[in-house]
LUMFIBA-204274 format. One record per residue: x, y, z of N, C-alpha, C, O in turn. Coordinates in steps of 0.001 Angstrom, whole numbers, plus 500000, padded with zeros to 6 digits. Atoms other than C-alpha are relative to their C-alpha. Layout:
N
XYZXYZXYZXYZ;...
//
This chain:
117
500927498913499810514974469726511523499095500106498765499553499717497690;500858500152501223511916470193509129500376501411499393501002502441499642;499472498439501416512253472719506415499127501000500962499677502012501397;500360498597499386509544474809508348499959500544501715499423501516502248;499543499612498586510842474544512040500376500711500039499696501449500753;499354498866500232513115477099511337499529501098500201499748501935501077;500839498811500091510620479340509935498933500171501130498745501318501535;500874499925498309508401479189512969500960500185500820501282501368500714;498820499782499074511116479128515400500173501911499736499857502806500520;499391498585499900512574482573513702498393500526499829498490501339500749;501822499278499629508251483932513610500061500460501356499943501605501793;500456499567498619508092483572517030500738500707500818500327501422501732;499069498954499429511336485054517965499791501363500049500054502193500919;500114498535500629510232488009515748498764500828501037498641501981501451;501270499811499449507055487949517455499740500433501377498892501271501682;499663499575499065508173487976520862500633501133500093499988502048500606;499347498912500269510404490395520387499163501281499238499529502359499708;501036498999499766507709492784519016499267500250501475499341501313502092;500658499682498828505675492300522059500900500852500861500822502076500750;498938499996499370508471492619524384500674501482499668501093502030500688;499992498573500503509295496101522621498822500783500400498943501754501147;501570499030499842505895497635522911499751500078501519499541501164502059;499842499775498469505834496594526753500884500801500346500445501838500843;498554499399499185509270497906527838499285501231499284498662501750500210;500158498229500851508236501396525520499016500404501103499187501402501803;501367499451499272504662501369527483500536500369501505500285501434502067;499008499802498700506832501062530744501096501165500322501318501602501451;499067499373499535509372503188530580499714501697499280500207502672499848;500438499008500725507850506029527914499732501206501328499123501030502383;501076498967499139507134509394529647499086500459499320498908500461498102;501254499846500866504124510578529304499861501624500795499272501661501876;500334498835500033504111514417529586498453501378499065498652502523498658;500815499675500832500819515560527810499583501424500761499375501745501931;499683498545499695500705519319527216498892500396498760498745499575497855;500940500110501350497784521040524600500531500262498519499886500234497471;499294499699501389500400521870521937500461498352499431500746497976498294;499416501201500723501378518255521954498309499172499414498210498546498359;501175500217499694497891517333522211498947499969498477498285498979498167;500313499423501094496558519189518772500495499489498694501672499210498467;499826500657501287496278517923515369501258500533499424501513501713499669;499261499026500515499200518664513463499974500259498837499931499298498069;499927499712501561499265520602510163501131500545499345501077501694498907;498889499646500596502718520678508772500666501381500450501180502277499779;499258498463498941503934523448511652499063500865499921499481501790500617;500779498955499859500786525774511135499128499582501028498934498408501340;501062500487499010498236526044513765498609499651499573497920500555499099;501020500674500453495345523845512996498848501278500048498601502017501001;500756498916500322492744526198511178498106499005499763498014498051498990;500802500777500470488909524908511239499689498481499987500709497915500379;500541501090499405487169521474511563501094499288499348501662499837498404;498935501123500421489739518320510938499397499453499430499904499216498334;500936500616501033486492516430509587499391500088498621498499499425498092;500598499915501189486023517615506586499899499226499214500913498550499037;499833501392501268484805515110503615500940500299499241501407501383498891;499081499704501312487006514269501223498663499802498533497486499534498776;500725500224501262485394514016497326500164498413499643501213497862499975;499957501558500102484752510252496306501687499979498683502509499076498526;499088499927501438487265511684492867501171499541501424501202498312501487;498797500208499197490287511476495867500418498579500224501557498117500293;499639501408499875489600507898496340499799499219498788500075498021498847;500032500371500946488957507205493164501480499717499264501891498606498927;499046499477500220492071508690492045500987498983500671501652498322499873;498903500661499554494383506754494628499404498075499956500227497167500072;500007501371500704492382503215493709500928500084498300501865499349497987;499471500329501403493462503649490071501603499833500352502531499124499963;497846499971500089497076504245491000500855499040500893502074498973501050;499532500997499678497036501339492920499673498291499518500079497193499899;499806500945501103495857499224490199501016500098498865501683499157498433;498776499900501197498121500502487503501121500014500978502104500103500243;498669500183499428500863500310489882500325498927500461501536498766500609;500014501266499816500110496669490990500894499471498457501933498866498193;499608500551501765500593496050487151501655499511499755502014498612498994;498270500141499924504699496114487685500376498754500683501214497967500243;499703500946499065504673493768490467499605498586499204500330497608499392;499950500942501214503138491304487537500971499876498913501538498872498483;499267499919501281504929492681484757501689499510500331502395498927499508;498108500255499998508903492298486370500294498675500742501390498352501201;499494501378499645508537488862487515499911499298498632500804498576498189;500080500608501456507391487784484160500742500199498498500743499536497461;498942500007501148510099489790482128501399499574500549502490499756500007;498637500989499707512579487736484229500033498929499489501115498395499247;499778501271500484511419484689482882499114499551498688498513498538498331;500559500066501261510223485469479798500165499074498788499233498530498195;499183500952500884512510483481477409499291498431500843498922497594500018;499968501032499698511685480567479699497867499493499475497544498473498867;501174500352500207507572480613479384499243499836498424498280499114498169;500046500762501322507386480430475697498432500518499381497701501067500206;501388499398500317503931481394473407498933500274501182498516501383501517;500523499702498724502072481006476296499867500982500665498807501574500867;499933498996498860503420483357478645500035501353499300499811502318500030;500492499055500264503219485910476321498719500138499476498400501320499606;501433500311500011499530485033475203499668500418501191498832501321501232;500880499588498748498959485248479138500272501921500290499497502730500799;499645498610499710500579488708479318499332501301499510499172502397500047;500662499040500570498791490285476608498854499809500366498183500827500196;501424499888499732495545489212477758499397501073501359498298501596501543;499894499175498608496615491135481482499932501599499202499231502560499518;499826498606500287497800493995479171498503500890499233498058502037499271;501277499721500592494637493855477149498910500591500858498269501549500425;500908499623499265492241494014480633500778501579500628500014502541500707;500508499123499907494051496689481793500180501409499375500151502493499958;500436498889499982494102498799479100498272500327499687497968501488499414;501479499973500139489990498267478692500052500955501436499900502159501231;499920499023498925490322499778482640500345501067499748499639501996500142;499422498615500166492469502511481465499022500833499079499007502063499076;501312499149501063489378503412478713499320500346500209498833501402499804;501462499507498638486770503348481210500139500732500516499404501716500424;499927498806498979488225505197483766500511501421499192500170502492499692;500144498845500740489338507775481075498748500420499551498362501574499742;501633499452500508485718507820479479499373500684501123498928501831501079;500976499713498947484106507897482818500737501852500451499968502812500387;499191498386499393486362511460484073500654499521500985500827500292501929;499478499743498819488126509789486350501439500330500352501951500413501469;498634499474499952491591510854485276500611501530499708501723502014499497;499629498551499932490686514487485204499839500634501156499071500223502026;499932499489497973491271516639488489499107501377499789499365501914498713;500985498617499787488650519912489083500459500389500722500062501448501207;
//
């Protein structure tokens, strides 16, 4: 068997077997639609006012940064597993990551984007 028969083989199992779920659900689901089920929900209160409201660009601002500095781990704990093994190098490459992002972390402090109004 090839190394990636396997892995295809168990894909498509997975794959079928999603479908194959979502049918039988669409099939057998009742579908009772009533206007309480119907209505946006707001954490058990009754929806007050338009659902559309904008958000502020700071909101998305805010949850990009915290998914760059939080990427940062997913670099940092593979590389302090094999730290001893990569040698001047790999810490040369590390500080140059740590270097860009704390230049990011200066900017987006200069700019305001880590203060909330």
């Amino acid at each position: 068997m090839s190394i990636y028969q396997g892995f295809f083989i168990f894909a498509f199992i997975l794959l079928a077997l999603g479908v194959i779920l979502v049918v039988v659900n669409n099939l057998l689901a009742l579908r009772r639609p009533y206007k309480e089920k119907l209505i946006a929900y707001e954490c058990g209160l009754d929806p007050s006012g338009d659902t559309r409201i904008p958000f502020r660009i700071r909101f998305y601002l805010i949850g990009l940064l915290f998914l760059v500095f939080d990427v940062e781990i997913v670099f940092l704990y593979p590389w302090a597993i094999v730290f001893d093994h990569l040698g001047l190098f790999g810490f040369i490459e590390i500080f140059v990551f740590m270097i860009m992002l704390l230049v990011a972390y200066i900017y987006a402090w200069s700019e305001g984007a880590l203060t909330w109004e």
